[in-house]
matplotlib code that plots the C-alpha trace (Angstrom):
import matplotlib.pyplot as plt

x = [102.2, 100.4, 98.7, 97.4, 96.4, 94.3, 92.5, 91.5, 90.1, 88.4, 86.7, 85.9, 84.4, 82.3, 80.8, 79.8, 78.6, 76.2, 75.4, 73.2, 69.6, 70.1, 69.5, 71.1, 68.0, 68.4, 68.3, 65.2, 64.1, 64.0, 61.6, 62.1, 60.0, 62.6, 65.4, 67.0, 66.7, 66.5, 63.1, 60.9, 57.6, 56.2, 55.0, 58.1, 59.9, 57.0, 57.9, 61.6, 61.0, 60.0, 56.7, 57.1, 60.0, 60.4, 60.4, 59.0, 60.8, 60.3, 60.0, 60.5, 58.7, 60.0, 57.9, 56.1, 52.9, 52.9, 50.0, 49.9, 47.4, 49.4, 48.7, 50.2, 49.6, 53.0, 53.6, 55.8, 55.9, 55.9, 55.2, 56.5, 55.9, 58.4, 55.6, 52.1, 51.1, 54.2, 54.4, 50.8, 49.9, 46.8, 43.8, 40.6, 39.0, 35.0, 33.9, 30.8, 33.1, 35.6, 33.0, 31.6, 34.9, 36.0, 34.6, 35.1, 37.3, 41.0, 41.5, 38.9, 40.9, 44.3, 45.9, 44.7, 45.9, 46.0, 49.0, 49.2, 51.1, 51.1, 52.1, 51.3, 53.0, 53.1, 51.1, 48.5, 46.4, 43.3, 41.3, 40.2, 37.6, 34.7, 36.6, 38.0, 34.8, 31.8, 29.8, 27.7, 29.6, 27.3, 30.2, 29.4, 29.0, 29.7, 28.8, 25.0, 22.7, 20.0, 21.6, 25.3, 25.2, 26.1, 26.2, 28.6, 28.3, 30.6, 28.8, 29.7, 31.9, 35.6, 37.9, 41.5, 42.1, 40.5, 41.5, 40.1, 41.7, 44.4, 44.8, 47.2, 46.8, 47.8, 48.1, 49.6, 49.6, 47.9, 45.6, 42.7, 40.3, 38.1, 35.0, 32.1, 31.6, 33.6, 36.9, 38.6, 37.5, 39.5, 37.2, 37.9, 35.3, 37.6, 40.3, 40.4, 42.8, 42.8, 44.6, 44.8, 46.1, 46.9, 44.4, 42.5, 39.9, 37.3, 34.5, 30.7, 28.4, 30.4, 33.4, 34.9, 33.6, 35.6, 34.7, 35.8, 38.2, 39.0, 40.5, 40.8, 42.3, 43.5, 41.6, 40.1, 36.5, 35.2, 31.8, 31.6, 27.9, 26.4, 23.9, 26.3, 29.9, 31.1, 29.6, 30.8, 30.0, 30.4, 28.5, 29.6, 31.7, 30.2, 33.5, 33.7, 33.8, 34.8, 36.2, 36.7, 38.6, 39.4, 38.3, 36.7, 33.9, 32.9, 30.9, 28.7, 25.7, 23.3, 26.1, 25.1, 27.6, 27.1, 25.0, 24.7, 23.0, 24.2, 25.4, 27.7, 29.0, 30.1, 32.1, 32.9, 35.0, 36.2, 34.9, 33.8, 31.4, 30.8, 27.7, 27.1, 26.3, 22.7, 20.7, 20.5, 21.8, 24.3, 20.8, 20.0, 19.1, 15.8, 17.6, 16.2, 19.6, 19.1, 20.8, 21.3, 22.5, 20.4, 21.6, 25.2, 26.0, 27.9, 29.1, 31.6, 32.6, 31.7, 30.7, 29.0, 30.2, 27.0, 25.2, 24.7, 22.2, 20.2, 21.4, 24.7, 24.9, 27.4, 25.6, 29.8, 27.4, 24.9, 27.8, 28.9, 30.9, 30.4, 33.7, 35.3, 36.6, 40.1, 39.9, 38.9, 42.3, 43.8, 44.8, 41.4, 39.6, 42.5, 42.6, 46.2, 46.4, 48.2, 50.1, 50.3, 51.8, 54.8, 55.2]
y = [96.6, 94.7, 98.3, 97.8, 94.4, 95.3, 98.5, 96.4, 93.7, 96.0, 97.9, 94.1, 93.5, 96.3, 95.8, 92.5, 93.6, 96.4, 94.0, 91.5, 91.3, 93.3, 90.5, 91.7, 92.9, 89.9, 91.6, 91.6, 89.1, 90.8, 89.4, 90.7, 89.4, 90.4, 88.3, 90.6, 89.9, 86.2, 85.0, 85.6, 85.3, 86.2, 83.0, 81.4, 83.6, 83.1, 79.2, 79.9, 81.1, 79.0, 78.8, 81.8, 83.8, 86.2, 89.3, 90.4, 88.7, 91.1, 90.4, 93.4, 93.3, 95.2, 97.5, 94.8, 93.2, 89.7, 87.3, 85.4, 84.4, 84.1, 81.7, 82.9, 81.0, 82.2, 84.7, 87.6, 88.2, 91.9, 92.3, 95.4, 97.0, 99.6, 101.2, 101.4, 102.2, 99.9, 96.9, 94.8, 91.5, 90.7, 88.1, 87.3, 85.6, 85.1, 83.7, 82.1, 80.2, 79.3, 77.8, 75.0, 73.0, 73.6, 73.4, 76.7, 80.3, 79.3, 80.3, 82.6, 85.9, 87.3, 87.4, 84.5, 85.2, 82.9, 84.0, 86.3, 89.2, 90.0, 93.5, 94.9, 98.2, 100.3, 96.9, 97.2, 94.1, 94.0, 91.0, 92.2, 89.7, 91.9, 94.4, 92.1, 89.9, 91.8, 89.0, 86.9, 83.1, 79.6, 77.2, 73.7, 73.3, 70.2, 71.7, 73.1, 69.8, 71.2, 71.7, 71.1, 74.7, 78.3, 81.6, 83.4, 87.6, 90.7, 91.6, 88.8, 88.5, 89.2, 89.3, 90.9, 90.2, 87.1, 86.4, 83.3, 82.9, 85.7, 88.3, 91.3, 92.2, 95.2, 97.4, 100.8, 103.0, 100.1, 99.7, 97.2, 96.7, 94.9, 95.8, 94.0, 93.2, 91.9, 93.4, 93.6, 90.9, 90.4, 87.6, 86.3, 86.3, 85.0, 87.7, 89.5, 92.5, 95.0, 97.8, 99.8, 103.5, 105.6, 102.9, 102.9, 100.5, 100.4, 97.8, 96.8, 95.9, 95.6, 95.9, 96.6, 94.0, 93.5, 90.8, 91.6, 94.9, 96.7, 100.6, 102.2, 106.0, 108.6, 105.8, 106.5, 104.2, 104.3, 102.3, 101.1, 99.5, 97.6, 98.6, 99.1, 100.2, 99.3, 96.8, 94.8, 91.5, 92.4, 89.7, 87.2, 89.9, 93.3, 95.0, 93.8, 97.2, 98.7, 102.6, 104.7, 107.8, 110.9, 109.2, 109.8, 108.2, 108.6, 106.3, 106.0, 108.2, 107.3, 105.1, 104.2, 104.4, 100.9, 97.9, 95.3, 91.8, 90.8, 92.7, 95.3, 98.6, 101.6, 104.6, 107.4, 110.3, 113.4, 111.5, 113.2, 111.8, 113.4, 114.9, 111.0, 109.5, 109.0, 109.9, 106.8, 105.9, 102.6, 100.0, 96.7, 94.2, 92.7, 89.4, 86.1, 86.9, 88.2, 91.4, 91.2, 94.7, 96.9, 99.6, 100.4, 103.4, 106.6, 109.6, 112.6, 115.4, 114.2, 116.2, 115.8, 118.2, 120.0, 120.0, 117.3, 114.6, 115.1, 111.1, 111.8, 114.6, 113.7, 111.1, 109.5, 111.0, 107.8, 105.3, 102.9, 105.1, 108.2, 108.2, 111.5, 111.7, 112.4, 109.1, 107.0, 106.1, 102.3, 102.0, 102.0, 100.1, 97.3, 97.8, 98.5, 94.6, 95.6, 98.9, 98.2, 102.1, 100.3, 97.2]
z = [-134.0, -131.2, -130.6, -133.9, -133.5, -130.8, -132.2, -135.6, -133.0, -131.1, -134.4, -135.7, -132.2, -132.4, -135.8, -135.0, -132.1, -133.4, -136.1, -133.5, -133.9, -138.0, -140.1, -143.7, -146.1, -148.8, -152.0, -154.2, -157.0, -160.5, -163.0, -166.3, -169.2, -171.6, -170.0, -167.9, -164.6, -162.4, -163.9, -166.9, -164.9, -161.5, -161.1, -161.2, -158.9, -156.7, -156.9, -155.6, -152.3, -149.2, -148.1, -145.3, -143.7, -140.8, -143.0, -146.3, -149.5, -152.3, -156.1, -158.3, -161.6, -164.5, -166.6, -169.6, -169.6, -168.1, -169.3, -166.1, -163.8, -160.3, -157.8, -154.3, -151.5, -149.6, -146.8, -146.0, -150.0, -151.8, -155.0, -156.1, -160.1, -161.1, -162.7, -162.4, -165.8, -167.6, -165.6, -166.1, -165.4, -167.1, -168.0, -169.8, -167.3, -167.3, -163.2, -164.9, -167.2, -165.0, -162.7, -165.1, -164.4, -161.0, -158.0, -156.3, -156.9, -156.4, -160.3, -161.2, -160.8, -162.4, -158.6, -156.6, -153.0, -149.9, -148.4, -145.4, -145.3, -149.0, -150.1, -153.9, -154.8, -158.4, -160.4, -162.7, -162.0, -164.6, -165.7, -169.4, -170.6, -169.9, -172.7, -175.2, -175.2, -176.3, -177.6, -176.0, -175.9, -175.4, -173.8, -172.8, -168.8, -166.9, -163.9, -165.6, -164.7, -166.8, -170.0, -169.4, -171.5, -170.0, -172.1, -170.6, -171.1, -170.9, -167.5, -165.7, -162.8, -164.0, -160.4, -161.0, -157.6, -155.3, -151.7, -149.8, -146.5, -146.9, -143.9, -143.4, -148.0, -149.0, -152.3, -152.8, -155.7, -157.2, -160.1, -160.4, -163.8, -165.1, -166.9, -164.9, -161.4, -158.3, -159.2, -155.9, -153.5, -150.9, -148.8, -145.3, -142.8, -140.1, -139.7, -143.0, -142.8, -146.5, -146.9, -149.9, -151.0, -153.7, -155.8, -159.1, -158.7, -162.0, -162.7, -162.6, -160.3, -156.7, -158.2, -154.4, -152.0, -149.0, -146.4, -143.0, -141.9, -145.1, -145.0, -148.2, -148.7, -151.3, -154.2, -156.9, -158.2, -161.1, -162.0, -165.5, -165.3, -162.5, -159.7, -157.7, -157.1, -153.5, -151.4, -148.3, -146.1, -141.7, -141.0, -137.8, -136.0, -134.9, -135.9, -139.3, -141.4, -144.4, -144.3, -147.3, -146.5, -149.2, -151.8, -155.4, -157.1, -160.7, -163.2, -166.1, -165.5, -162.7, -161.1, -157.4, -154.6, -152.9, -151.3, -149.3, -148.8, -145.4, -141.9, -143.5, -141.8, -144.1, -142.9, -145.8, -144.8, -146.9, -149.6, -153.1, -155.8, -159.5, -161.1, -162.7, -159.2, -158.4, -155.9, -153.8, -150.4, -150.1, -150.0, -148.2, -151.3, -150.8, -149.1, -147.1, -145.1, -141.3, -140.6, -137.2, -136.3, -138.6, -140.9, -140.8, -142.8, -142.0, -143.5, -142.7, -144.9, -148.3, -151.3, -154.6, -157.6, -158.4, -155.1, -152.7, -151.5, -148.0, -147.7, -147.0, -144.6, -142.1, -139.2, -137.2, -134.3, -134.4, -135.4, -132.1, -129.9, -131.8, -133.0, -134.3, -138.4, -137.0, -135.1, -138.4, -139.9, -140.7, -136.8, -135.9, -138.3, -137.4, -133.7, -133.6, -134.5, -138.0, -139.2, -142.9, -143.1, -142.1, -144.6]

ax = plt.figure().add_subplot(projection="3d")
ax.plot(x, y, z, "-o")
ax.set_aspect("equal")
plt.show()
């Protein structure tokens, strides 16, 4: 008996010991809009957890469409669809109108992010107003000193996804739409870390405009109007860039690939375009805005179904460093400072 004693010690021992350092996985939130699960709405199980943790806390949203705008200002926080093309979270939400009442963007998209470390997975994420409000719509405007008037339009600025100060966002197998422009703008001059893969990103006129390190791979774009698709802001840190890798652009026809107004810096690698796009290089907008280190724009490996355009013959040779297309994955755009492959 006292033999026993000691082997069930030891075994208890032994568990505990290998046990050390392997903090039990807490189990997911379920949000369920039909009752189902711990909460109705993503906002409110976004309420019930603490302001940051030491691993990811994730909320797993059942297929339905949710009617929320989400406001996430929390860290270490995945939000995680069990669908892509059932579970939707979804708003009409014109920028223009928004504006008139408050001060600045913390609002003006469907998923407002400042949180760090933010992971989306299998969502839809759309902000519809640009497709459910065709008309034309004259709303009084606080914030309008001339008229205190503003007609607000279907090609306006409609964000499904706005970040501020947010660093280290991610999305995978993700789906962002909207009709008009600024779709996906994840913003943060300071240290702005995007990843996204296995994406459908639709919209107007820069309907993809990164600010900071942004890597994008295996996504799909699709320009609905606009003058251009993808644009991106590099200015105040040399490094700032924005690298699209295998992936596919299509859009109304004569769509143009991209833009820029400020210090920007472009890599596009195995990437394909349709018939539809035009024949014009990613362009500097006529701007009052310096652009200190001159055009950034590079190509490898991309082709255009029905021939291609002289402009974006492959040229990694004359990009800083001369850097190979092999070496261009998410490591490098982040420095090794961030392996989203991993969240």
């Amino acid at each position: 008996m006292k033999q026993l004693t000691t082997i069930v010690l030891g075994c208890l021992l032994l568990f505990a010991q290998c046990s050390v350092g392997r903090p039990r996985q807490a189990r997911a939130i379920v949000v369920d809009r039909n009752g189902g699960g711990d909460f109705t709405s993503i906002q409110q199980a976004i309420n019930s957890l603490s302001d940051s943790a030491s691993t990811q806390r994730v909320i797993h949203i059942r297929p339905g469409t949710y009617n929320e705008k989400i406001f996430l200002s929390k860290h270490h926080i995945v939000l995680e669809g069990e669908d892509r093309e059932t579970t939707i979270i979804t708003q009409d939400i014109a920028r223009d109108e928004w504006r008139c009442g408050h001060p600045d963007d913390w609002g003006v998209a469907t998923l407002n992010v400042n949180g760090d470390d933010i992971t989306l997975k299998n969502l839809t994420i759309a902000n519809d107003y640009g497709f459910h409000f065709k008309e034309p719509r004259v709303i009084d405007c606080p914030s309008d000193t001339a008229t205190h008037k503003k007609t607000i339009t279907m090609g306006g600025h409609q964000m499904a996804l706005r970040s501020i100060t947010a660093t280290r966002l991610s999305a995978v197998n993700c789906r962002f739409r909207a009709y008009a422009g600024d779709t996906v703008s994840p913003w943060n001059l300071q240290d702005g870390m995007f990843y996204f893969r296995d994406c459908i990103i639709e919209g107007g006129v820069d309907f993809f405009c990164p600010r900071g390190w942004s890597y994008a791979e295996n996504c799909t774009f699709y320009a609905n109007t606009g003058p251009a698709a993808i644009w991106h802001d590099g200015s105040g840190n040399p490094d700032f860039k924005t690298v699209l890798k295998n992936c596919s652009f299509d859009g109304y026809s004569g769509f143009k690939l991209g833009r820029y107004h400020k210090d920007a810096q472009f890599y596009l690698v195995d990437c394909r375009f349709s018939k539809n796009m035009s024949d014009t290089d990613i362009y500097l907008v006529p701007t009052a805005n310096k652009v200190n280190w001159g055009r950034r724009v590079y190509y490898s490996g991309c082709h255009r179904e029905g021939g291609d355009y002289a402009w974006f013959q492959d040229n990694l040779a004359s990009a800083s460093g001369a850097p190979k297309a092999s070496q261009l994955n998410s490591q490098w755009v982040f420095n090794g400072a961030w392996h989203p492959e991993n969240d």
